[in-house]
N, C-alpha and C positions, 0 to 999 in steps of 0.2 A: 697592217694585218698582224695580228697574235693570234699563234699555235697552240696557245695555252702549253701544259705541263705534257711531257712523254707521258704515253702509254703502250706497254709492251702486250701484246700479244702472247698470251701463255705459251711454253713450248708443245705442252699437250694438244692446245688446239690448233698451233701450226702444222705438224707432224700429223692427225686427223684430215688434217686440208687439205695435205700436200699427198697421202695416203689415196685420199678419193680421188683426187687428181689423176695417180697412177692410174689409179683402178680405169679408168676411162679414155688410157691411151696416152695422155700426155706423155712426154718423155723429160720433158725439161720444163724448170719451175724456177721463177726468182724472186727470193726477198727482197723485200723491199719495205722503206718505210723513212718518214723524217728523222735525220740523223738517228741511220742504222744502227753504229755502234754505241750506241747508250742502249740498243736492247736489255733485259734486263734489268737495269737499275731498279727497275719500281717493282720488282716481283722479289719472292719471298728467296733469302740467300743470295741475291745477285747475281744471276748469272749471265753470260757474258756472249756475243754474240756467238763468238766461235766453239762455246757450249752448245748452243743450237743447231751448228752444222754438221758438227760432229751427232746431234742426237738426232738430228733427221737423215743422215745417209744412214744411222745406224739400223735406223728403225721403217726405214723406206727403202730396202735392197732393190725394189723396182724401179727406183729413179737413176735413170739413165744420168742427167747432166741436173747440175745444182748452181745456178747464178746467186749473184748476192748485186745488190744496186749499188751508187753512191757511199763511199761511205770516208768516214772522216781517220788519214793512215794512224794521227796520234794517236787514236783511241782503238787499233786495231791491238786486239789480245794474241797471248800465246797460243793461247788452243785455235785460236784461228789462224793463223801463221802455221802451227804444225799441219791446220787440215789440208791448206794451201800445198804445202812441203808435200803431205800423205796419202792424199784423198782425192786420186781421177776423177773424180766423179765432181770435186768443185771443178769449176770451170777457168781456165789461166787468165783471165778476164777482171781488170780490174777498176770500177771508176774511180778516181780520187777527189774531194773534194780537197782542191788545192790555191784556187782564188787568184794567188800573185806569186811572186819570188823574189821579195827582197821583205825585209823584216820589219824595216818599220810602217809599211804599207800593211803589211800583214794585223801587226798592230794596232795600226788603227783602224781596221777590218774586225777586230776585236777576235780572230779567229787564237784557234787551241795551239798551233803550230810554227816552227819558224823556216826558215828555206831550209837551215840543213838537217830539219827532219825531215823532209818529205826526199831530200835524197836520199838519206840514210834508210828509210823504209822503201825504198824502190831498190836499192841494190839488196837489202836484205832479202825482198819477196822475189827479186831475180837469182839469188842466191840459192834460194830454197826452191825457184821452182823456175829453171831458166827458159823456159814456152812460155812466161808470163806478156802479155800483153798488160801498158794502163791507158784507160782517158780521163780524161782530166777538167775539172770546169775552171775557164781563167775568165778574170775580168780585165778588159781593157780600161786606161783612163778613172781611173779611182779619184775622188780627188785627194788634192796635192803632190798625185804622182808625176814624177820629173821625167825625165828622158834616163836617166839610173837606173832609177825604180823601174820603168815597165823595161829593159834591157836585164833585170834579174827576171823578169815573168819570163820574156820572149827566150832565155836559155835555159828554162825550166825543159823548154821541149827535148832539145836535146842531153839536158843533165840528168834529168830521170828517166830517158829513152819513153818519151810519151809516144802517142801511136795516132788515138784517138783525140781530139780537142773539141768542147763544146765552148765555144770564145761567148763572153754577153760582154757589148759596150756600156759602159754605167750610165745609166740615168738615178738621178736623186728622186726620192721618196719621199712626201714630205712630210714633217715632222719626224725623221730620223736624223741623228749624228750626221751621217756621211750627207744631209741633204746641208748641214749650216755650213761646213768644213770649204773653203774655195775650191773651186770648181776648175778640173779642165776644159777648157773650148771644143765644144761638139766637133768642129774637124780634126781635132789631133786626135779626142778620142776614137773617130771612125778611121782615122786613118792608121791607128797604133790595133785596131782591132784587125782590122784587113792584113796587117803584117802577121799578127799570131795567127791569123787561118789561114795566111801563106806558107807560115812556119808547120800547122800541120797538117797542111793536105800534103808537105814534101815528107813529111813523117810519115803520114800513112803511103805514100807510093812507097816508100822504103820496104818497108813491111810486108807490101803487100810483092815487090817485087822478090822478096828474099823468099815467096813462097811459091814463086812458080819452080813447077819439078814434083815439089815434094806431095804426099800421101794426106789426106784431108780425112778426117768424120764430119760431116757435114748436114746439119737437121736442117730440114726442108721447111720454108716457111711459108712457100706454096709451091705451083707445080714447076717453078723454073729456078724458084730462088732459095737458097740456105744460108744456115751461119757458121763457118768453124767453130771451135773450140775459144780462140784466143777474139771471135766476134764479127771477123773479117766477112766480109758479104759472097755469095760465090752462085755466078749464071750459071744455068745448063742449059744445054743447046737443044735438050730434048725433056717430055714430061717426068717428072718423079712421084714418089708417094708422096701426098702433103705428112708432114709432121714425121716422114720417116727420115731415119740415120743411115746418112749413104756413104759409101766410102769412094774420095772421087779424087783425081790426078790433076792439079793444077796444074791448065797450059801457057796460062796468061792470065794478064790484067786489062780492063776496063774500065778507065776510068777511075775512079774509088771503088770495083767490084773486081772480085777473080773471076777468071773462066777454067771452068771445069772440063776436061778432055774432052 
């Protein structure tokens, strides 16, 4: 399948969208779009994702919370690092599109990044905004990947303090690169995949256990269920407003979900 060429979304008529949005209750709004931070490129002066964030909190005082999707760390800008850093209003939520962790898998992944940039950008965006929360997309079983290679993926989790993990076992595509390249055998890849989403379901208990006690805002996604800030999921034992912002006392955990007092 070909995406053909980016197309950006003007800022004017994101900020119109996101405007009527308000107007109608919403509270929370997320960007989104294939490889996010190439926004801009194809619009007049280039501007850059975190140009947009900055120009719809500016311009949208009524949005409560501001998500942003997937997006690739190499290509994240200043301005969006500083909104990170300055701007309550983004949300400490971050997905990575990060693939593997060791470099020459990377490579021939043909991605923008090497392992110790996606470190280096995770201690920076926890630098700057230490409630940050990342997930992260990995692939198990790439081919030509060794027992090395996915042991640099498998300590991505804990080198970048991932939280969240969306693990995809590779299957080849045909007619692409990675379908001619040798192949790892279907069991190693199911079973090197099964280890990364043991790696972070014990990631997100972490997370989620360092939050019982403490004070939540929490947008209700219906009448029992919401999100924190940093994504985390959170029961309530009784009904709420849907779509409203509650502020609630983590007692505990459930599973992959909190429980709210």
């Amino acid at each position: 399948m070909a995406w053909g060429n980016s197309r950006s979304v003007p800022a004017g008529v994101v900020v119109d969208q996101i405007a009527r949005l308000v107007d109608k209750g919403f509270l929370e709004v997320v960007l989104t779009g294939v490889d996010l931070t190439s926004w801009g490129a194809d619009l007049p002066g280039t501007p850059r994702l975190g140009d947009l964030v900055m120009q719809v909190l500016r311009l949208v005082p009524g949005l409560a919370r501001l998500r942003i999707s997937s997006i690739d760390s190499i290509e994240a800008d200043p301005r969006l690092m500083e909104a990170l850093a300055t701007e309550p209003r983004l949300m400490p939520h971050l997905h990575l599109s990060l693939q593997a962790g060791h470099d020459l898998t990377l490579k021939r992944m043909k991605r923008r990044h090497l392992r110790d940039d996606a470190l280096r950008f995770c201690e920076e965006a926890r630098r700057l905004r230490p409630d940050v929360t990342f997930g992260a997309d990995l692939i198990a079983g790439f081919p030509t990947e060794t027992e090395e290679m996915f042991d640099g993926t498998l300590r991505l989790v804990d080198d970048c303090g991932l939280t969240w993990l969306h693990v995809f076992p590779f299957s080849p595509r045909k007619g692409t690169p990675a379908a001619k390249m040798p192949q790892v055998a279907g069991p190693l890849i199911r079973e090197r995949a099964a280890r990364l989403r043991a790696a972070g379901e014990e990631a997100t208990r972490r997370h989620l256990d360092a939050q019982v006690g403490r004070r939540h805002l929490v947008l209700m996604e219906s009448a029992t269920l919401g999100r924190t800030e940093q994504f985390a999921e959170v029961l309530f034992g009784t009904g709420q407003p849907l779509g409203a912002l509650v502020e609630a006392e983590i007692a505990g955990r459930d599973g992959e979900r909190l429980r709210a007092a």
